[in-house]
C-alpha positions as CSV (number, residue, x, y, z in Angstrom):
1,X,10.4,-11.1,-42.2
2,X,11.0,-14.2,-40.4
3,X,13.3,-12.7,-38.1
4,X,10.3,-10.4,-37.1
5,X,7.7,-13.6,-36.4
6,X,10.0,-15.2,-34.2
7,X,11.1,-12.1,-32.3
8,X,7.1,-11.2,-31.7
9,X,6.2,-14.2,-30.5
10,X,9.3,-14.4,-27.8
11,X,8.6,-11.4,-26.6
12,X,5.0,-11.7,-26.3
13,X,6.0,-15.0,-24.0
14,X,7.9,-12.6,-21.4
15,X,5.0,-10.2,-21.0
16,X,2.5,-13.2,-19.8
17,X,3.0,-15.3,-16.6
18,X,5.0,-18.2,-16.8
19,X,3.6,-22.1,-16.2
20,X,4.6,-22.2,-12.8
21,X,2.9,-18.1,-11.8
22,X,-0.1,-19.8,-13.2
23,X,-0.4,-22.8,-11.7
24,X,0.8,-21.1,-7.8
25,X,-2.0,-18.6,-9.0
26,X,-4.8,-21.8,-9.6
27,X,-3.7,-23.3,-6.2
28,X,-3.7,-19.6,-4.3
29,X,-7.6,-19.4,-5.6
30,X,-8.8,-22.7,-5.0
31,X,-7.5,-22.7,-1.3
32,X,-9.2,-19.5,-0.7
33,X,-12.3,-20.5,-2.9
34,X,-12.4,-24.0,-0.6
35,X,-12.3,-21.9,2.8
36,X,-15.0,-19.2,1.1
37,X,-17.4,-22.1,0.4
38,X,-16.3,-24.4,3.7
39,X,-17.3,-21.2,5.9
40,X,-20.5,-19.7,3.9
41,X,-22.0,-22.8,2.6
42,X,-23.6,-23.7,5.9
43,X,-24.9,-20.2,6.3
44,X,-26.4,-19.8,2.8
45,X,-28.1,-23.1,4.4
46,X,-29.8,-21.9,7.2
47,X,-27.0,-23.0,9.8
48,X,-26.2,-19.8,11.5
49,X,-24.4,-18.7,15.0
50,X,-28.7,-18.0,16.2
51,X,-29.4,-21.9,15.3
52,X,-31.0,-22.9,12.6
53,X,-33.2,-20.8,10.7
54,X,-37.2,-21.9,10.4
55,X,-38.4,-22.9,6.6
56,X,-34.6,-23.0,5.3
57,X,-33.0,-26.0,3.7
58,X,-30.9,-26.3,7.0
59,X,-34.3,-26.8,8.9
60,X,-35.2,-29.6,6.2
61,X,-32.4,-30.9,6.8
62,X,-32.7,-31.2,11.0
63,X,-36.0,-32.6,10.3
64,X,-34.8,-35.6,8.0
65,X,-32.4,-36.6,9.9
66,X,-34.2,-36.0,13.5
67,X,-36.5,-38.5,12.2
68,X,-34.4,-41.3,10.6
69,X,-32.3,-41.3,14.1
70,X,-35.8,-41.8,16.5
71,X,-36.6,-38.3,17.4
72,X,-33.0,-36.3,17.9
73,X,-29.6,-35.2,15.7
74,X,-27.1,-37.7,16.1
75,X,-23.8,-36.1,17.2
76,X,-21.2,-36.0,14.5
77,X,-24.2,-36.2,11.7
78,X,-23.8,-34.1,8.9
79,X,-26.5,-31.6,10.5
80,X,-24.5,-31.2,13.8
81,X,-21.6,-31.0,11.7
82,X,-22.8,-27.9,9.5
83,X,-24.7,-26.1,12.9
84,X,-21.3,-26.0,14.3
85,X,-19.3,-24.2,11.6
86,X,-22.2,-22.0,11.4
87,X,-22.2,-21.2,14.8
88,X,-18.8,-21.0,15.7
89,X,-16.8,-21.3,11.9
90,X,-13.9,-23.7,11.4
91,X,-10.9,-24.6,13.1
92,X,-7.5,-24.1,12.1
93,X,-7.9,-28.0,11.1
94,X,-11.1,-27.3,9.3
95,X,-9.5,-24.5,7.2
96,X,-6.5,-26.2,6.3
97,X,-8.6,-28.9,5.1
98,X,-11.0,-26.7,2.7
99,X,-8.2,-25.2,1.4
100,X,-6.4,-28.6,0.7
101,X,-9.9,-29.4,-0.9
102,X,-10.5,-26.4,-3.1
103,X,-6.5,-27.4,-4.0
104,X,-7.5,-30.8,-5.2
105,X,-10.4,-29.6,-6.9
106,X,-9.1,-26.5,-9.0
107,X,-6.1,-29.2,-10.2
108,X,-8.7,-31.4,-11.5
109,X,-11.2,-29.1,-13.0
110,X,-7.7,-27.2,-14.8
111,X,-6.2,-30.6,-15.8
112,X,-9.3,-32.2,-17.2
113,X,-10.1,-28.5,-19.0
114,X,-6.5,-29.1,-20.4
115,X,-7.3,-32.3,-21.5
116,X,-10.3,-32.1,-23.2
117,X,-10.6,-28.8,-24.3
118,X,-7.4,-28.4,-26.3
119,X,-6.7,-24.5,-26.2
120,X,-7.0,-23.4,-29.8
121,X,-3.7,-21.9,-31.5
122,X,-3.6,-18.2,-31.3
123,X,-3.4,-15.5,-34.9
């Protein structure tokens, strides 16, 4: 009956989350995905609260730039950068702006997902 169809699929609307749940949900997870990676990425590195660990990519790193700058680690490099939020973590700044970052991203990856892979019609 087509009374039936149309009341089944209204219905199965209401039990899901609406647009906007959805997209405050996407937002919610990239700002705490941004922070996650913002605060553990240096310490998967080798930048840790110790210094940097010997043989990890952190300690490549050092080394690289130690010799492009003449023998040290220019302050404000991207190595002195990374020691210090695995020393001491990020600032209230810091995490504001990972989570503003993981933001931006998870609306880009979701709108260019939209985009090109059209969601197929459900049975």
């Amino acid at each position: 009956m087509p009374g039936q169809q149309e009341l089944a699929s209204s219905s199965g609307n209401q039990r899901g989350l609406s647009e906007t749940s959805k997209t405050v949900l996407k937002a919610a997870a990239g700002a705490v995905g941004g922070v996650a990676v913002a605060t553990a990425g240096p310490a998967l590195l080798g930048f840790g609260a110790a210094g940097i660990s010997a043989g990890s990519q952190a300690a490549g790193m050092m080394s690289s730039a130690a010799t492009a700058s003449g023998g040290g680690v220019a302050v404000g490099s991207l190595v002195a950068t990374l020691q210090s939020i695995g020393a001491v973590g990020l600032s209230a700044a810091g995490n504001v702006a990972a989570g503003t970052v993981g933001v931006i991203f998870t609306g880009t990856v979701a709108t260019i997902r939209e985009k090109v892979f059209k969601p197929r019609s459900k049975l």
